[in-house]
SEDO-867621 format. One line per 4 residues: number of its first residue (from 1); their letters; for each residue y, z, x negated of N, C-alpha, C, O. Coordinates in pm, 1 decimal, decimal comma, always signed. Last residue first. Layout:
// residues N
NUM	a	Y:Z:X:Y:Z:X:Y:Z:X:Y:Z:X  ...
// end
This chain:
// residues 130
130	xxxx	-1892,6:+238,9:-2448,0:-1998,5:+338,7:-2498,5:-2132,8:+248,4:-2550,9:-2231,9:+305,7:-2596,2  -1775,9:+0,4:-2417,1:-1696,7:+50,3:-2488,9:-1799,0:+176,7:-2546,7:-1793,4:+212,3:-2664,4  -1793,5:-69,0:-2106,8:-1841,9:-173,3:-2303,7:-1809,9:-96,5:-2347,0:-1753,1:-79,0:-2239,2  -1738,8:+126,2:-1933,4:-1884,4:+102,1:-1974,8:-1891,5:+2,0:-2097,5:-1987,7:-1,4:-2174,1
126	xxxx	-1469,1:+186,0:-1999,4:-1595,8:+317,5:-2043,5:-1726,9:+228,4:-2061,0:-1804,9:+236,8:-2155,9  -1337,4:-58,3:-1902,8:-1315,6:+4,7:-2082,2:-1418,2:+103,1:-2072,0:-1476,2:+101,0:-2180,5  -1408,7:-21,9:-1644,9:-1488,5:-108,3:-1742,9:-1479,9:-99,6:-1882,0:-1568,6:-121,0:-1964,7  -1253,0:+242,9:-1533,2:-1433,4:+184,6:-1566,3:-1493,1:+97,7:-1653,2:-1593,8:+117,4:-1721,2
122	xxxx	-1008,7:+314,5:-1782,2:-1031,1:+266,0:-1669,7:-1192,1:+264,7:-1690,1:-1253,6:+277,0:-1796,0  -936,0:+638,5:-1896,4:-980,8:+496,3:-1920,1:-1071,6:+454,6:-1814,6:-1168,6:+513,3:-1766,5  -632,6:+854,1:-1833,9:-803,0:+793,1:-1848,6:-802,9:+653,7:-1888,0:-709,3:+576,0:-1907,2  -413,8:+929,0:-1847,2:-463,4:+895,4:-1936,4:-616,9:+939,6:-1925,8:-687,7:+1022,1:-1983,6
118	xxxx	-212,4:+871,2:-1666,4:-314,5:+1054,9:-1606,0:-377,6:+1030,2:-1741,2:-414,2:+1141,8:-1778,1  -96,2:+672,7:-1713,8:-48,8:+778,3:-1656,6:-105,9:+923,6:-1695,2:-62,4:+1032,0:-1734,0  -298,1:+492,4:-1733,5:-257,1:+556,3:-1840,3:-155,6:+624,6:-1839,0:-103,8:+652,3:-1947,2  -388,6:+464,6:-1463,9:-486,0:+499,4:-1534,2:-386,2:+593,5:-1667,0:-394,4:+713,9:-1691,4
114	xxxx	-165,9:+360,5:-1346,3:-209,6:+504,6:-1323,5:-330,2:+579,3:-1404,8:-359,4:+698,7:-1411,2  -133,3:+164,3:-1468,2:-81,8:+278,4:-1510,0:-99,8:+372,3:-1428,1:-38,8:+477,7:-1445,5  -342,7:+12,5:-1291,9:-389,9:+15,3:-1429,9:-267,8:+158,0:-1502,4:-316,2:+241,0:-1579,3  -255,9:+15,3:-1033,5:-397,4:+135,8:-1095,9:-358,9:+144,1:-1250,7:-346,7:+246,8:-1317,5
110	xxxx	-74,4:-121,1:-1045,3:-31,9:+18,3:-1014,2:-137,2:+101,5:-1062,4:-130,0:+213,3:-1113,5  -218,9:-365,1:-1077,2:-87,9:-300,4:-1201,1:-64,3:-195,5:-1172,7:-21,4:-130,6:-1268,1  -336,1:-409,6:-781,6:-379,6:-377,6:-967,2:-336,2:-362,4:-1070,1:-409,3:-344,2:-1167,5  -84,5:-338,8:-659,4:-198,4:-309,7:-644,5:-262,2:-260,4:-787,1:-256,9:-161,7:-860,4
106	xxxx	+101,0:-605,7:-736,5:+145,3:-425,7:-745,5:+14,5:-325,3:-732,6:+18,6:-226,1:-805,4  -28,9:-790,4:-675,5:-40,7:-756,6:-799,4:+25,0:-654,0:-818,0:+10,9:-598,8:-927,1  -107,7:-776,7:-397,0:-232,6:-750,8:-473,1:-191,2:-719,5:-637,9:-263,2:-657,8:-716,4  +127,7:-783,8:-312,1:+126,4:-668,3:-309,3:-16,7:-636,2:-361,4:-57,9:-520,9:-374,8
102	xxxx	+213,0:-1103,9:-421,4:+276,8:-969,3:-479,4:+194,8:-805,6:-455,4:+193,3:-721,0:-544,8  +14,0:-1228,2:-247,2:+58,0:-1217,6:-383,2:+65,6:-1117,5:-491,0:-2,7:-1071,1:-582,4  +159,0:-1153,7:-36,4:+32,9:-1055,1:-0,4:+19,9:-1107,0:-158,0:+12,2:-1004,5:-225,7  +412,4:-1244,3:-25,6:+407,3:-1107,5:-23,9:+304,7:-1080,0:-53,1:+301,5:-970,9:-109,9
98	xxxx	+362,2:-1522,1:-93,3:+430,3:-1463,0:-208,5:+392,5:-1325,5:-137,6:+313,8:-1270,7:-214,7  +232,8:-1606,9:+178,9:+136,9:-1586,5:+81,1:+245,7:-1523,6:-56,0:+173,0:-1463,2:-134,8  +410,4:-1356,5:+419,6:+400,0:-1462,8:+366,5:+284,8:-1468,7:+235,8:+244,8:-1362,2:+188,7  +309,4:-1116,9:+703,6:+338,1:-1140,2:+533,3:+287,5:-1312,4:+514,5:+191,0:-1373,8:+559,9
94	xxxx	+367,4:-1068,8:+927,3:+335,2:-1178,1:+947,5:+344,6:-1194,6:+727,0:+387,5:-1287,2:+658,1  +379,1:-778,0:+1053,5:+493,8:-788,0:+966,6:+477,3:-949,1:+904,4:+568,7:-977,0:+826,9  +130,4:-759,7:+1177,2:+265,8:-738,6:+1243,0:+376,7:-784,6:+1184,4:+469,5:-830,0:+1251,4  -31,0:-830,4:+1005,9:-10,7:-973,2:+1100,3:+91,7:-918,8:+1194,4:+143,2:-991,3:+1279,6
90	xxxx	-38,1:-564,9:+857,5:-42,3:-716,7:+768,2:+5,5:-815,8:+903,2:+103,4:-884,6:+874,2  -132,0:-375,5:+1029,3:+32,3:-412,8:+993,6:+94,3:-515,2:+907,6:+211,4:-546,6:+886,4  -381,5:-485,7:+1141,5:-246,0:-447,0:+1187,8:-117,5:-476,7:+1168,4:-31,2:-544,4:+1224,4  -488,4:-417,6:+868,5:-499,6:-568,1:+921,2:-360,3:-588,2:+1016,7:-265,8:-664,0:+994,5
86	xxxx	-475,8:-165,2:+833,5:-406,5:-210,6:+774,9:-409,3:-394,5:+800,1:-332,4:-474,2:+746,3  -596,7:-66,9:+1095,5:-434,5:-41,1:+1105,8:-427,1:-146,9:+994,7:-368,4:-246,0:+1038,1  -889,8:-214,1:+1015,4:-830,4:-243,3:+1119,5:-667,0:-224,2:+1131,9:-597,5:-319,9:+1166,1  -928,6:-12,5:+729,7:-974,8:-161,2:+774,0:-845,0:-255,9:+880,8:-752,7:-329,2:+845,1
82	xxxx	-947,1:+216,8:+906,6:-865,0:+189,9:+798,2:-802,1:+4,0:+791,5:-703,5:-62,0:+824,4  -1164,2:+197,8:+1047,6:-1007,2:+256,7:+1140,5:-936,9:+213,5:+1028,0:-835,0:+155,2:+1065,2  -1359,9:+176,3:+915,5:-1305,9:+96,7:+986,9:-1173,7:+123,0:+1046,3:-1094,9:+37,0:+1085,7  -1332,8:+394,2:+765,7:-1316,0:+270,5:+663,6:-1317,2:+170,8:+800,4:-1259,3:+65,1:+775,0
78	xxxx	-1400,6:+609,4:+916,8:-1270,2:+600,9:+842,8:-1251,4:+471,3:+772,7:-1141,6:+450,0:+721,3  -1644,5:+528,7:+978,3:-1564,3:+510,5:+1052,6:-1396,5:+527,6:+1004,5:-1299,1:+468,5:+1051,1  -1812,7:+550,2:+762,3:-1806,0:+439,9:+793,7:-1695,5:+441,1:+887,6:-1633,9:+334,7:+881,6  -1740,8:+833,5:+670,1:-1682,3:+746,2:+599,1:-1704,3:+604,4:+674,4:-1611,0:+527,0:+653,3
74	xxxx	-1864,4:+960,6:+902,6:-1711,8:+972,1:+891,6:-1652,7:+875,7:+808,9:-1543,6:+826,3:+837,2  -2147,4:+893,3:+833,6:-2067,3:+869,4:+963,9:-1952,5:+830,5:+979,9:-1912,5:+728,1:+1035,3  -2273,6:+772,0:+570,9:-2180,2:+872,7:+625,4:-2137,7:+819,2:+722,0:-2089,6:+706,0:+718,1  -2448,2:+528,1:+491,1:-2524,8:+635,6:+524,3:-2424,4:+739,1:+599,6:-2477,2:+799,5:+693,0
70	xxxx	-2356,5:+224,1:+532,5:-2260,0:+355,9:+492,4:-2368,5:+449,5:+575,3:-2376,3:+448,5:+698,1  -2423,6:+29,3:+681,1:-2472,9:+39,7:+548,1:-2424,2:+119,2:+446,4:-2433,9:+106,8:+324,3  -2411,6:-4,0:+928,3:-2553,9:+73,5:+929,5:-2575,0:+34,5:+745,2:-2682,1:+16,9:+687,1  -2142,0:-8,5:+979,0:-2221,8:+93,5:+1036,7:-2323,5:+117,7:+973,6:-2353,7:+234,2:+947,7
66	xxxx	-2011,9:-243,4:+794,9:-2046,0:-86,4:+737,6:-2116,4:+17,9:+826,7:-2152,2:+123,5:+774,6  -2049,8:-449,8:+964,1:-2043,3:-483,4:+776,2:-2108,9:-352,8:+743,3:-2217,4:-338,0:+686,9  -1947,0:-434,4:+1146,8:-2073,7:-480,9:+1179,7:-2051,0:-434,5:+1011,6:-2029,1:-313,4:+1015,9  -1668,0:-335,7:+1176,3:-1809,9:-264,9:+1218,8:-1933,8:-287,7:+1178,3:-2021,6:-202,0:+1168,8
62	xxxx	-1519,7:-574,4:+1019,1:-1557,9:-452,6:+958,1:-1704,1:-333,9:+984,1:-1785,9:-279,8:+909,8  -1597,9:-690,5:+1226,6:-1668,5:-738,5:+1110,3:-1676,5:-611,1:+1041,6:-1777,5:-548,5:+1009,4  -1397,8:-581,9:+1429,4:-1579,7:-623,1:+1441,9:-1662,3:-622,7:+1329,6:-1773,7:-570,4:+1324,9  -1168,6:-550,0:+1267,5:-1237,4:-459,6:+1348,9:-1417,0:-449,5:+1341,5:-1505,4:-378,2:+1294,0
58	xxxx	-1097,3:-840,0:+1248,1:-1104,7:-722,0:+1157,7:-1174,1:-579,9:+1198,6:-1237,5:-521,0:+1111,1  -1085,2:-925,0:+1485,2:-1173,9:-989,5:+1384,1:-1177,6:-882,0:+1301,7:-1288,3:-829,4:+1290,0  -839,1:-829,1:+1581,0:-980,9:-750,4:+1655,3:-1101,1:-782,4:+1579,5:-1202,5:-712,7:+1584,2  -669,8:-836,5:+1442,7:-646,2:-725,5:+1390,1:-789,4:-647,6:+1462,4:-839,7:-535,9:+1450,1
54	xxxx	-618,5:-1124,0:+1436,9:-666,9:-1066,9:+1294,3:-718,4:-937,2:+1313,4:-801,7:-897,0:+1232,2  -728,1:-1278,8:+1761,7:-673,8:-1188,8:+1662,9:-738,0:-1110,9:+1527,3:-848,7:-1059,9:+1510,1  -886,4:-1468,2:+1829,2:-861,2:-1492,2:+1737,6:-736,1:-1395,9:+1701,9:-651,7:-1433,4:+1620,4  -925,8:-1365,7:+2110,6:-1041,8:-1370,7:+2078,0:-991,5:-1396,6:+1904,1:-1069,3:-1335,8:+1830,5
50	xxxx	-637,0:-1366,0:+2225,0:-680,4:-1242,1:+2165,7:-843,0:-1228,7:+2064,7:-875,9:-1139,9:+1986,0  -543,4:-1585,2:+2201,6:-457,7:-1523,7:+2092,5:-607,2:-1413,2:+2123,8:-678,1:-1390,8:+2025,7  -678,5:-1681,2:+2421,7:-754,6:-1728,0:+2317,3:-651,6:-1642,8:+2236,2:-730,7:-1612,8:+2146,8  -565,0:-1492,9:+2645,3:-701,2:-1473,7:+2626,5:-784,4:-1569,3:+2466,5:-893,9:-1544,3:+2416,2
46	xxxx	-298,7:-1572,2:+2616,9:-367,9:-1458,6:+2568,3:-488,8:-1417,7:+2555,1:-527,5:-1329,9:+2477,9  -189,2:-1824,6:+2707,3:-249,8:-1841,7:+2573,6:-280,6:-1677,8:+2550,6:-287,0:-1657,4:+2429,4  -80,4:-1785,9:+2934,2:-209,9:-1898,3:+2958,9:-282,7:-1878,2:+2783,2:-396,7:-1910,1:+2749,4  +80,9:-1590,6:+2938,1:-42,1:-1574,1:+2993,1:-122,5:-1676,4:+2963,4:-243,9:-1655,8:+2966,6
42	xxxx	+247,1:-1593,3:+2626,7:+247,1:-1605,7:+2781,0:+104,0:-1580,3:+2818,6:+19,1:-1551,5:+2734,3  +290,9:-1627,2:+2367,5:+303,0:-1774,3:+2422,0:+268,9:-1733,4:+2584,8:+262,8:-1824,8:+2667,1  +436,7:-1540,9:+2091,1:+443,6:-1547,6:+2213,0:+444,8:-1651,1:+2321,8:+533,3:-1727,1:+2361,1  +488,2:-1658,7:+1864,6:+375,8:-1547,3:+1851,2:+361,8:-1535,9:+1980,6:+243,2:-1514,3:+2005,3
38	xxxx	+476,9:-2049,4:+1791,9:+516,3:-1933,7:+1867,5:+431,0:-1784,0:+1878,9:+310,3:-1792,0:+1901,6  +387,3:-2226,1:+1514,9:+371,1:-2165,4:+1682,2:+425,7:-2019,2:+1702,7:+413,3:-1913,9:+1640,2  +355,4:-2274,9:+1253,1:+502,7:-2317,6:+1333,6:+456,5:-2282,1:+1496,2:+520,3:-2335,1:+1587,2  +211,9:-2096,9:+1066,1:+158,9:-2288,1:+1094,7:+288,9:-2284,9:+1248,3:+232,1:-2306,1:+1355,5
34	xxxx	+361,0:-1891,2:+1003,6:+361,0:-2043,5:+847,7:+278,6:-2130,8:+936,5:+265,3:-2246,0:+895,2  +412,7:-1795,1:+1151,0:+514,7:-1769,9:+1128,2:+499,1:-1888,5:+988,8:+580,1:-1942,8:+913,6  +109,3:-1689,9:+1274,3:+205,8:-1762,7:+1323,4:+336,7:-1828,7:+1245,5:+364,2:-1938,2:+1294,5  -131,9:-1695,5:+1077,1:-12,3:-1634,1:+1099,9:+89,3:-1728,6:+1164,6:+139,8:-1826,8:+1110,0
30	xxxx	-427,2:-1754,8:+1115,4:-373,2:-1719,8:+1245,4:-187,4:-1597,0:+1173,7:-149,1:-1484,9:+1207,1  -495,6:-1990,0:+926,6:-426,3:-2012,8:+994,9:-387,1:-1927,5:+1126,3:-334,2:-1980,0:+1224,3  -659,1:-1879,1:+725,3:-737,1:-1899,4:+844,2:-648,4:-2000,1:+949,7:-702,2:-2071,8:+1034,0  -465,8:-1802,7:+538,8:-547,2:-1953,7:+498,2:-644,6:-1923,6:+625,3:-750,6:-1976,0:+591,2
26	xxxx	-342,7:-1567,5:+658,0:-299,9:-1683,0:+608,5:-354,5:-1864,7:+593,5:-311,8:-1977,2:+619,4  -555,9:-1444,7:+644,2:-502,5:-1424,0:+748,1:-424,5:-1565,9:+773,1:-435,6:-1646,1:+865,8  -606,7:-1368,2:+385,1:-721,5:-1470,5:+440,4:-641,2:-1507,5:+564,9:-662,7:-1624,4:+596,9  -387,6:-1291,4:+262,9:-458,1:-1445,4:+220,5:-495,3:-1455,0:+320,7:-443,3:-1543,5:+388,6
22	xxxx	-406,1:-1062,9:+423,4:-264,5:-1154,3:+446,3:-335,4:-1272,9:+412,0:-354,7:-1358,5:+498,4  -614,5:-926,5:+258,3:-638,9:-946,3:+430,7:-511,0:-1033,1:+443,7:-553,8:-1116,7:+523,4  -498,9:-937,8:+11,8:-606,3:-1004,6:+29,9:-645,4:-1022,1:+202,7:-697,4:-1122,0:+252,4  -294,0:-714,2:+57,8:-258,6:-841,6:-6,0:-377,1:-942,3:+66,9:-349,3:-1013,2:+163,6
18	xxxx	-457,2:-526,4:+122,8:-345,7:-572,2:+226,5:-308,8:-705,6:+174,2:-295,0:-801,2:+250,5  -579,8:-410,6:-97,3:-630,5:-473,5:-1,5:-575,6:-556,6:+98,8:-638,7:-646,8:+153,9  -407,4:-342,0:-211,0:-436,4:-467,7:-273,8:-526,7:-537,5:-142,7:-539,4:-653,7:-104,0  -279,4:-117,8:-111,2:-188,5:-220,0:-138,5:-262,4:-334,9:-150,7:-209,0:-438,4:-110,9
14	xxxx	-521,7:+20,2:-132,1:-459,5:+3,9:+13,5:-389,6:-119,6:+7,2:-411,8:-214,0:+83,0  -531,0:+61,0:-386,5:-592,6:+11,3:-373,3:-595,9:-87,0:-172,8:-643,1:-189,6:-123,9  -288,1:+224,7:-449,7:-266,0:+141,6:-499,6:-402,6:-6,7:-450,1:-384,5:-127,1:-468,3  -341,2:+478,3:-254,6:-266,0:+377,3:-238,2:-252,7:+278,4:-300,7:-196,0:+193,9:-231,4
10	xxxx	-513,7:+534,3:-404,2:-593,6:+516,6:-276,2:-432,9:+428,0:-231,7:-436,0:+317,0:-178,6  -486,4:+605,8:-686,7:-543,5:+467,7:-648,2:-584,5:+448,1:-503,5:-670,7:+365,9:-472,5  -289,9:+780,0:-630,1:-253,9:+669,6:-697,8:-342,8:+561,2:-644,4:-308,3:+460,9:-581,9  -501,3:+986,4:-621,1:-417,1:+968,7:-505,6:-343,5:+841,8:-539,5:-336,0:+778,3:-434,3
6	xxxx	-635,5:+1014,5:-862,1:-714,6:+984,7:-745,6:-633,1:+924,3:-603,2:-676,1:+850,6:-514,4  -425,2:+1097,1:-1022,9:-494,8:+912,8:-1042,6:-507,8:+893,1:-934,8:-447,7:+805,2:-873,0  -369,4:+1334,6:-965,6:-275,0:+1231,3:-964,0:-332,3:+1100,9:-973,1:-275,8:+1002,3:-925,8  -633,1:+1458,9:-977,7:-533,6:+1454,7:-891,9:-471,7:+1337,6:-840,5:-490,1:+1268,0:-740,6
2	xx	-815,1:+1327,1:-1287,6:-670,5:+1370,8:-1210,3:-653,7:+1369,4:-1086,0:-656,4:+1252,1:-1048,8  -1153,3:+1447,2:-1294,9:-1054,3:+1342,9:-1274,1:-922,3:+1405,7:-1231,7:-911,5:+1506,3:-1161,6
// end
């Protein structure tokens, strides 16, 4: 495989993921900035901001999802640490549903020429196709 693909799609796939953690983030209702509350609400509201943060929900689940179904140590934990910053910077930067939209379809348009960039053929063109 290329180099160049391989590194293409770790960002291009980062991107898409980010898109899709904004949806849900979004249609859960914890972005502040589309259901009209304040991000800052003080002491009396930190203990429920924190039980319904994106970025600790993301965390847990992620844990629970991949500890014991990623045989690799390093990879289950790199995929949570991953997981988690990019939840992070999705509900830091409060992406609207056009951004996370957009950055799922820069995502999967970015693979697809990266595919014909490095000129491979994507997975599913290999498997109908043999």
């Amino acid at each position: 495989q290329d180099p160049t693909n391989v590194i293409a799609h770790l960002f291009t796939t980062a991107l898409g993921v980010a898109g899709v953690i904004g949806m849900l983030i979004n249609y859960c209702g914890l972005n502040p900035s589309l259901n009209g509350t304040s991000d800052k609400k003080g002491k009396k509201g930190s203990a429920e901001s924190g039980l319904t943060s994106p970025t600790l929900v993301a965390f847990g689940w992620t844990w629970l999802l991949v500890r014991y179904t990623v045989p690799d140590e390093d990879v289950a934990y790199l995929t949570v640490a991953l997981m988690t910053a990019i939840t992070w910077l999705v509900s830091k930067f409060q992406w609207s549903y056009t951004m996370c939209f957009a950055a799922l379809a820069i995502g999967m348009g970015g693979q697809e020429i990266a595919h014909h960039v490095s000129r491979e053929m994507p997975f599913l063109l290999v498997r109908y196709t043999v």
